[in-house]
N, C-alpha and C positions, 0 to 999 in steps of 0.2 A: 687197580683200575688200569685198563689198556690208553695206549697213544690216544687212542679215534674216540673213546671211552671220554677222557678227561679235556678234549678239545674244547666242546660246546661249555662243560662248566668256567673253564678257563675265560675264555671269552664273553660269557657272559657277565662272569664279575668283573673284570677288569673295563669291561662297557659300561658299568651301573659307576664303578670310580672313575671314568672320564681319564684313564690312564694310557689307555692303549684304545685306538682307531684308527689302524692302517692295517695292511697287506703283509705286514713286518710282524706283527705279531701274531696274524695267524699264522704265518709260517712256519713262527717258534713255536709255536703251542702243539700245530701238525706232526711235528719233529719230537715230540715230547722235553723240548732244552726252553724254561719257560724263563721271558728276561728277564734281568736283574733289576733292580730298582734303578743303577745310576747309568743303563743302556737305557731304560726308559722314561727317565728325567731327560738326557740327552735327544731323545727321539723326538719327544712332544712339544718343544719350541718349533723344529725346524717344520712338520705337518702343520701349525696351527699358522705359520708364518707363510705357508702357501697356501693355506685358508683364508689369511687373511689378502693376500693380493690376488683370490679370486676373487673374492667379495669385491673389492677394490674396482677392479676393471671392470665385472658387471657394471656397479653403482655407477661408474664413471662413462661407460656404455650406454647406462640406459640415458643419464642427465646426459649427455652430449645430442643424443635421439629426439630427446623431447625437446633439446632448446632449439634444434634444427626445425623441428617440425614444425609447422604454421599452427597458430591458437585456433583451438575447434570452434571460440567462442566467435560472434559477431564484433569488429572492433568500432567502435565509435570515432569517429575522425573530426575534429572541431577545423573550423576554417574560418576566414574571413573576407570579405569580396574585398578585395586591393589589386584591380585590372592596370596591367595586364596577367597578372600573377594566379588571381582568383577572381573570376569572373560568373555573377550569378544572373542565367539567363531569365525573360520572362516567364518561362515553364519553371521556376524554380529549380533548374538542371543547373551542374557548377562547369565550368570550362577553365582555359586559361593553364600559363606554364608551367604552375606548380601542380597545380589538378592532373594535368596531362601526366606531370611523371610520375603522378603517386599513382596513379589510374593504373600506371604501365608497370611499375615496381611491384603492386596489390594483384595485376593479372598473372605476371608471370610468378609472382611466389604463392597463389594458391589464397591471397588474405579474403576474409567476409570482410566488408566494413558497410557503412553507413554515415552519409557525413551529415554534419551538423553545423549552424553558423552562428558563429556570435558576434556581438557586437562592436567589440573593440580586440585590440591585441592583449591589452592585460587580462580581458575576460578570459581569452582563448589560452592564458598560460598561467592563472589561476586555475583552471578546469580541467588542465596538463596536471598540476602539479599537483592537485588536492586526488587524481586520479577518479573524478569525472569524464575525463577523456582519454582513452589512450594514445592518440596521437591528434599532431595538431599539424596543419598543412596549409601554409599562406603565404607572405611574403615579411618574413617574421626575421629580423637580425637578429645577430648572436652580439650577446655583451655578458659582461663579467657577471652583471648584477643577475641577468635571466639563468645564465648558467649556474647559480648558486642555487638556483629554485627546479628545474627541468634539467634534462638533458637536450643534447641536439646533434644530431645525425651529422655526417662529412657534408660541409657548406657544398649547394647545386648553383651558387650564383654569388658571384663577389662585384662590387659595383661600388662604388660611392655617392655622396650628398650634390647636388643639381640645385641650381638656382633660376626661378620663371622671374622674367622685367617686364613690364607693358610693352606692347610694339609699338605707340604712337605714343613715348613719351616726349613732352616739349623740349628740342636741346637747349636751350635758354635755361631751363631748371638745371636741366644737369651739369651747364658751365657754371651756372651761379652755387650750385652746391661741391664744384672742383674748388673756385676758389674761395670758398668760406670754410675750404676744410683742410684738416690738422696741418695734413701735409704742406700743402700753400705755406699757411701761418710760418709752417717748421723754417719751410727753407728761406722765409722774408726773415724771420729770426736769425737767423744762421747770418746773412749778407750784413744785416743793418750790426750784429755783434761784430766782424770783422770791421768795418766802419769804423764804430766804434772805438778798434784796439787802435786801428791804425791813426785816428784822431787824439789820440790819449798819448802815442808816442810822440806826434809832432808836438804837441803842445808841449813835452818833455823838452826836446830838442828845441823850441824856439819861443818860451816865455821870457827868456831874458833876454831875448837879440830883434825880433822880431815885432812891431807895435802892436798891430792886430791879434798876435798869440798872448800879449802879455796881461798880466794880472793872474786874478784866481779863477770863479766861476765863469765869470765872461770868455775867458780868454779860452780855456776849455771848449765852452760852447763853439767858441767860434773854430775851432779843431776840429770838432766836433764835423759842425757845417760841411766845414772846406774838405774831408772827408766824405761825406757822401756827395757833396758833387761832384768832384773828381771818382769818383765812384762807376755814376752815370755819364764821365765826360762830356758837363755842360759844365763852362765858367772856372777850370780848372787853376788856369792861368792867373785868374782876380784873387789878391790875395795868398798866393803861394807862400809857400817856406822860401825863405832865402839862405839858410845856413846851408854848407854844404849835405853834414849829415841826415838834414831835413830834408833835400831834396833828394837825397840816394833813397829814403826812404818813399817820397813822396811817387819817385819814379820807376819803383819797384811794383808799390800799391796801385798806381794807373795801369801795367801791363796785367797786375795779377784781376785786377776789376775787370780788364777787357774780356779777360778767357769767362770769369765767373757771371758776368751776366748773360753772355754767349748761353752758357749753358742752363743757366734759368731760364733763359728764356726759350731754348727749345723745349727744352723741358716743360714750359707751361704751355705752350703751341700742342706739342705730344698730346698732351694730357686735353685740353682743351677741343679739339679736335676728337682723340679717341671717344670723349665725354657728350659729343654732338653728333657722333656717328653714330656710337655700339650703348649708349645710355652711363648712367649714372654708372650702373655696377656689373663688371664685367672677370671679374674674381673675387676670393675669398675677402678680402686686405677691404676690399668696398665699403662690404657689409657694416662697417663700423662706423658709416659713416650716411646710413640710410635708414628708413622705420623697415623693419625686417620681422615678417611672419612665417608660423612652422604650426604643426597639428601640434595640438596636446599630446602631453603623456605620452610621449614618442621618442625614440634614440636619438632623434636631429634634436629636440629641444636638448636631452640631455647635452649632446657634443656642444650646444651652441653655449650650456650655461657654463661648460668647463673653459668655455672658450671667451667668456665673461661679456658674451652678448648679449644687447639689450633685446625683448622679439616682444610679439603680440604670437597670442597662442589662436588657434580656430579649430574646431573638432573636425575638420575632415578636410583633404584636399580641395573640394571644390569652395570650400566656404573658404580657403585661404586664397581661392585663384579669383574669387568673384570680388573680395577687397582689393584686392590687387589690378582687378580691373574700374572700380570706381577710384583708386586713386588713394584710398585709405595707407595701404603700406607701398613700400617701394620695390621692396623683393619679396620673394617667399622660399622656403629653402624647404626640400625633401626628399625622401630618394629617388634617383635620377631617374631610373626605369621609370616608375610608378609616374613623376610627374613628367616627363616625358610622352607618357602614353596618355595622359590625362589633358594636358594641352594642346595636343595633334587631335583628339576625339572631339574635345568641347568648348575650347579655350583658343584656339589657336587665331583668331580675330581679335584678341585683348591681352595674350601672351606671348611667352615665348621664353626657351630654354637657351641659358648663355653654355656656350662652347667651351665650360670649365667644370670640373668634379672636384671635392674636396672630403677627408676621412677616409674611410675604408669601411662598407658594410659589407657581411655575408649573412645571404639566405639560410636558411635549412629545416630540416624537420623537425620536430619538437617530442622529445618524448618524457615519459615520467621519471624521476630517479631509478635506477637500476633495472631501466627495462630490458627485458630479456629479448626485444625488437630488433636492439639497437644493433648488434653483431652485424646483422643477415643486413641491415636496412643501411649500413656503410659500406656494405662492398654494392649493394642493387646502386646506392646514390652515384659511386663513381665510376659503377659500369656503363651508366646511364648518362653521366655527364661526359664520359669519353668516345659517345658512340656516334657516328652522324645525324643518327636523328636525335638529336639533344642542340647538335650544332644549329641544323636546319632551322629548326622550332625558336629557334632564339630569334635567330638570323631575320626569317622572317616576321617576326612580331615585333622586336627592337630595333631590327637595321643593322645589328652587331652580332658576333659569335663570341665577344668573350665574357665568356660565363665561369671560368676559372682562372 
């Protein structure tokens, strides 16, 4: 049999044993020098191994393609009215900041969706998370606990917790609740204990030389006395120490009394005053010491219970601003945006936002564990938070631009 003869047999069996399939062995076969077993043991690792990193790069070609490319399907979007964030007009149409840049993220990347609203925040990240929804779009903080359930996009808004006080609180309540509180008590404690060491010393120094110091309990007591009146410099002089020692001490304790009521006493002026101008509670440190309301089932109640406050709960902003206007609690604590924009619209004759923030809350999207969203939906979030009009949009709805 000829070269040209024995090719086509050649190649045919050695195709049906999956031994030879390249260019290499026709060439040997063309040539009539057919390989050897251990040139084509050697041969067929190195072809199958650029078999396998074509396959490879396809696969990885085409999944890169697909996650890029926008889902063909309709996405379902849950939300929840919490203006100014999400805002459900009378036409049943949604607006507001979070709307606006999901509106703008969903335009320029090509998404169908259709939103949908529920009725609370846990609804909306239940129905994230059971994958009823695939994305959820509100004014929804991130915390440990949600993150174990959902996923959530690069935070569009960091903010913290806000405190609303009546605006026509009586100052007479508010001094009378300065000084029945801890603080007060703490520091009358504090003076009347010095008093005390310094009457317990004298009585040391002048029970045996002294008549009025002498004896046991009485003699104490009356140490006692002549300590805190000299304390207050009335009547210092009636009954003094007369040993030397007693008196070095006793003229140490009148100069150090002078400085320390001084300072009690502006100190309760301070207090006093701030508590008759700006109300009862005007930071965090207050709250301890006021009836203090927040929504159910909300990140503020959580921060507030770690924070071992006592509160009254109300299911929604307005029901905790409308007690708070009859008198029932004294504060109400929420996020600051949200009650902010809430008491300028409806409130703003019975409330009002104190000049202080407390925690740390961030906004952001909400998506299902492992969504394949999430990539494209973190770089739109912080093109979006970094561009003017992200700035603008704040700016004007809140009166602020920081939004990161």
């Amino acid at each position: 049999m000829s070269s040209f003869e024995a090719f086509p047999a050649a190649l045919h069996d050695r195709h049906l044993t999956g031994e030879v399939s390249c260019e290499t062995s026709a060439h040997s076969a063309w040539r009539g020098n057919p390989i050897s077993k251990r040139q084509r043991t050697s041969i067929r690792p190195v072809w199958l191994g650029i078999l396998a990193l074509a396959v490879l790069a396809f696969g990885c070609g085409a999944l890169h393609a697909q996650a890029a490319a926008p889902p063909d399907k309709e996405l379902v979007v849950a939300t929840k009215e919490a203006p100014p964030f999400a805002i459900k007009q009378p036409d049943g149409s949604w607006s507001g900041i979070s709307i606006a840049l999901w509106k703008r993220i969903a335009d320029q990347a090509h998404l169908r969706f259709r939103l949908v609203e529920t009725q609370s925040v846990p609804d909306l990240l239940d129905g994230v998370a059971n994958g009823r929804f695939d994305v959820g779009v509100a004014a929804v903080t991130v915390t440990a606990e949600r993150a174990r359930k959902v996923d959530f996009t690069q935070p569009f808004y960091n903010t913290g917790l806000g405190v609303a006080v009546p605006v026509n609180e009586n100052p007479w309540v508010a001094i009378g609740r300065a000084l029945l509180s801890f603080g007060f008590f703490q520091a009358v404690a504090v003076l009347l204990g010095f008093a005390m060491a310094v009457g317990f010393l004298i009585w040391m120094l002048e029970r045996r030389k002294t008549e009025h110091f002498g004896g046991g309990a009485k003699g104490l007591g009356s140490s006692f006395w002549w300590s805190t009146i000299a304390m207050t410099q009335a009547g210092a002089a009636q009954n003094a120490p007369t040993t030397l020692p007693g008196r070095i001490v006793a003229m140490g304790w009148m100069i150090a009394s002078v400085i320390a009521i001084a300072v009690f006493t502006a100190g309760i002026t301070s207090t006093l005053t701030r508590r008759g101008l700006e109300g009862a509670v005007h930071g965090f440190n207050d709250l301890r010491s006021v009836r203090v309301g927040a929504v159910a089932n909300s990140a503020t109640t959580d921060y507030l219970s770690r924070q071992r406050l006592s509160f009254r709960t109300f299911p929604d902003i307005q029901g905790g601003l409308s007690a708070l206007g009859r008198g029932t609690i004294d504060a109400f604590v929420h996020d600051k945006p949200l009650l902010t924009w809430m008491v300028r619209s409806h409130f703003s004759a019975s409330a009002r936002v104190v000049d202080t923030s407390f925690s740390s809350e961030s906004y952001a999207i909400v998506l299902p564990k492992g969504s394949a969203l999430r990539p494209m939906l973190d770089l739109a979030v912080l093109d979006q938070i970094e561009g003017d009009w992200w700035q603008q949009t704040v700016f004007e709805t809140l009166g602020n631009a920081q939004s990161r």
